[in-house]
C-alpha positions as a printed Julia matrix, in Angstrom:
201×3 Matrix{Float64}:
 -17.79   38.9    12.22
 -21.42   38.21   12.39
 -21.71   34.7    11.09
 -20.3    31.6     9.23
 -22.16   30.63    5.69
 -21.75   27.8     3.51
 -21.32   28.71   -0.19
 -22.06   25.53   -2.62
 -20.03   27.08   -4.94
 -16.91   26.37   -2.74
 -15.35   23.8    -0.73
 -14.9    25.81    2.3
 -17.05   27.61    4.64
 -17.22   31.77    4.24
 -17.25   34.7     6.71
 -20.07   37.29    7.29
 -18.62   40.58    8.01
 -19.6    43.69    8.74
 -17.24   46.95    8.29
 -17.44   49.97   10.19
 -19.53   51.42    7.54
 -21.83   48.64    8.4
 -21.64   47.18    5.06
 -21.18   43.75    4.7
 -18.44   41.35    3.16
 -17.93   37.57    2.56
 -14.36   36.18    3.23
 -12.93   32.62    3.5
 -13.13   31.42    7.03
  -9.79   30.73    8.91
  -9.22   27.48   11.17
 -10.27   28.82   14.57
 -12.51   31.85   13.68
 -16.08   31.45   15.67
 -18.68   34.01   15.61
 -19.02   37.0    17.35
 -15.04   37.36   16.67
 -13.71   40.99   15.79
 -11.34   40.88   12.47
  -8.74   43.64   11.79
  -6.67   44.43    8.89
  -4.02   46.96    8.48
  -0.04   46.99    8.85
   0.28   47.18   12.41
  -2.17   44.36   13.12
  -1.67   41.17   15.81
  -1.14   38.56   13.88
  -3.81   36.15   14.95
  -6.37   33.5    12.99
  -8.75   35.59   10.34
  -7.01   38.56   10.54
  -5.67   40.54    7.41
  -2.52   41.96    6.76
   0.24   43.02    3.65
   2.95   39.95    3.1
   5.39   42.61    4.06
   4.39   42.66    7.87
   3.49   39.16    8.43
   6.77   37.96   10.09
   8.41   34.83    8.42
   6.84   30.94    9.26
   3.96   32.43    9.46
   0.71   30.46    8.16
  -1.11   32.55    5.96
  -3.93   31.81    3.28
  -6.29   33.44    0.33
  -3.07   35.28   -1.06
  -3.4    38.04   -3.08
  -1.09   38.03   -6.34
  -1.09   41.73   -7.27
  -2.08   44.32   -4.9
  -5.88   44.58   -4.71
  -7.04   41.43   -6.53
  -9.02   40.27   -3.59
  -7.09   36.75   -3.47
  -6.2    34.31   -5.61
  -3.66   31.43   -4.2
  -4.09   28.92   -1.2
  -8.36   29.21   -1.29
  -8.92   25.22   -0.75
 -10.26   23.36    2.37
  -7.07   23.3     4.68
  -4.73   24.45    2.65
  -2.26   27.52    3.99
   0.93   29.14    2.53
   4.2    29.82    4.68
   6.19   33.19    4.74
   9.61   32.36    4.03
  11.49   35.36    3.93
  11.12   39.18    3.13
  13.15   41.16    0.8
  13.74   44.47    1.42
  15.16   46.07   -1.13
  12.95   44.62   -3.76
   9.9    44.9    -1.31
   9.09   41.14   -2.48
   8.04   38.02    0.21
   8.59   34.83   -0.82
   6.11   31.83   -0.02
   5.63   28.35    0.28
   3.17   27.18   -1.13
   0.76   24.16   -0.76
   2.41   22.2    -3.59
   5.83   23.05   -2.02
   6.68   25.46   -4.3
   7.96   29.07   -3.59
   7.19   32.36   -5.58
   7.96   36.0    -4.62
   4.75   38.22   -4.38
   4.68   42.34   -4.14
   5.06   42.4     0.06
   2.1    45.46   -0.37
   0.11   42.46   -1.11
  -2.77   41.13    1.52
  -3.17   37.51    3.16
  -5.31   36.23    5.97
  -3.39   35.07    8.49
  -4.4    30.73    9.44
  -5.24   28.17    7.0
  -8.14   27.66    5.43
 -11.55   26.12    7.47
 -13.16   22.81    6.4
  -9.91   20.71    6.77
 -11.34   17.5     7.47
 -13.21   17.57    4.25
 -11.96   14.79    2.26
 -11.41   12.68    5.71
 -15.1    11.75    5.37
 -15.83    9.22    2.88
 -18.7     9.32    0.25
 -20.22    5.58    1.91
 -22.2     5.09   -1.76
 -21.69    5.52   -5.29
 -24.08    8.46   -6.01
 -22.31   10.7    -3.3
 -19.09   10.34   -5.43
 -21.41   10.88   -8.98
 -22.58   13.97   -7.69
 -19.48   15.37   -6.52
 -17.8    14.69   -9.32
 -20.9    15.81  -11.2
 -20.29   19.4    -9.74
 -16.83   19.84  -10.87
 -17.76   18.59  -14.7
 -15.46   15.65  -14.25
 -16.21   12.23  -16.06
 -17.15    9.49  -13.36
 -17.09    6.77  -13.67
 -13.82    6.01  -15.66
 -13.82    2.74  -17.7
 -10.5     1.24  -17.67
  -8.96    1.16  -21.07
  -8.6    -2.94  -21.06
 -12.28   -2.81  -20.25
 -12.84   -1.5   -23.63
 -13.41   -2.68  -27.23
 -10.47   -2.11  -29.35
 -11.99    0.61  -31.29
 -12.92    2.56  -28.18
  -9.03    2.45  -26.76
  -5.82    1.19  -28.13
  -5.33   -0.92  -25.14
  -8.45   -2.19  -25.13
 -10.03   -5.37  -26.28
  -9.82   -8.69  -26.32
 -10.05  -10.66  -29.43
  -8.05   -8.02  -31.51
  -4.53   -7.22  -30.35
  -3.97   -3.52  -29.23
  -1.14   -1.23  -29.22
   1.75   -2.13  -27.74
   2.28   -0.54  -23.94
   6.28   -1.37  -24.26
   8.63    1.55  -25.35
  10.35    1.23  -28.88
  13.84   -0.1   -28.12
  15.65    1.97  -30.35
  13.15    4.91  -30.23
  13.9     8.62  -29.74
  13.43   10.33  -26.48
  10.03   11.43  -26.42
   8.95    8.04  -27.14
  10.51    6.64  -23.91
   7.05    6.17  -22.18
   5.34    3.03  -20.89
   7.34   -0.03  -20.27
  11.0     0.95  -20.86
  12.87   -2.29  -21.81
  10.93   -5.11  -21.05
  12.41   -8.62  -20.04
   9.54   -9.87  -22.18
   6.76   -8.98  -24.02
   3.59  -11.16  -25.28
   1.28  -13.33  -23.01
   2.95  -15.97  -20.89
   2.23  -19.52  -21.93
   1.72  -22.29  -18.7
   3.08  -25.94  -19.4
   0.58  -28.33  -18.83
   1.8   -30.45  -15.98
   0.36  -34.19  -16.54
């Protein structure tokens, strides 16, 4: 590995390589990687922080990240700052592994596919907070995401059934006697309408 680059296209930091054909690659960097560090890939490979190997010889618990779904697709699951997959368990006879994912979910991938072994660099990412307003525009900004949201009672009635003042909106209460896939919002209500105060003399 010859050095560590930052790609504003992605949330975490990327490897410099260079193969033995002195031709050079860009990977996602591993927690723990520093420069000057020799990577290997291959079956019969110690598993260690940045190296590559197939699901099949990764033994099981296990962090690995930037998971290939079908053999040769370069990666395409757990690629976010921090973020690293768990072998579970390997199946033999159907040559599958299956993995924990991130969201806690498991799937069975082709064990001939690749992983790096380590989670993702960058993990403290979102531990740093933006401090002003434009910092969070601009982020957001990047991603094509609307910031920032007006809440819907903020708006005029026209704008947002929930919204406005002077002109009642829709009701946010669930039809009593409505059909399942109405059954959203408030479900049953003690009460509905604005409560009235008594004036106390």
């Amino acid at each position: 590995m010859v050095d560590i680059v930052n790609d504003p296209s992605k949330s975490a930091p990327l490897l410099k390589v260079i193969d033995e054909d002195f031709k050079e690659h860009y990977i996602l960097a591993s927690a723990g990687v520093s420069t000057g560090k020799i990577l290997h890939y291959g079956k019969k490979v110690t598993v260690k922080a940045g190296n590559m190997m197939f699901l099949g010889s990764v033994p099981e618990g296990t962090q690995v990240n930037n998971i290939e779904k079908t053999p040769g697709d370069g990666g395409k699951l757990v690629r976010a700052t921090g973020d690293f997959g768990a072998i579970v368990s390997h199946d033999r006879q159907k040559k599958t592994t299956k993995i924990r994912l991130p969201s806690k979910k498991s799937i069975d991938i082709n064990s001939n596919c690749r992983a790096t072994i380590g989670a993702v660099a960058g993990a403290g990412r979102k531990e740093k907070p933006f401090l002003k307003a434009g910092n969070k525009f601009k982020a957001m900004k990047a991603r094509n995401k609307l910031y920032p949201r007006t809440s819907a009672s903020s708006m005029n009635a026209v704008d947002h059934p929930f919204g406005g003042r002077t002109k009642p909106g829709r009701s946010t209460s669930s039809p009593k006697h409505g059909s399942p896939g109405q059954k959203v919002g408030n479900i049953a209500p003690r009460r509905t309408g604005a409560k009235k105060h008594k004036k106390v003399d």
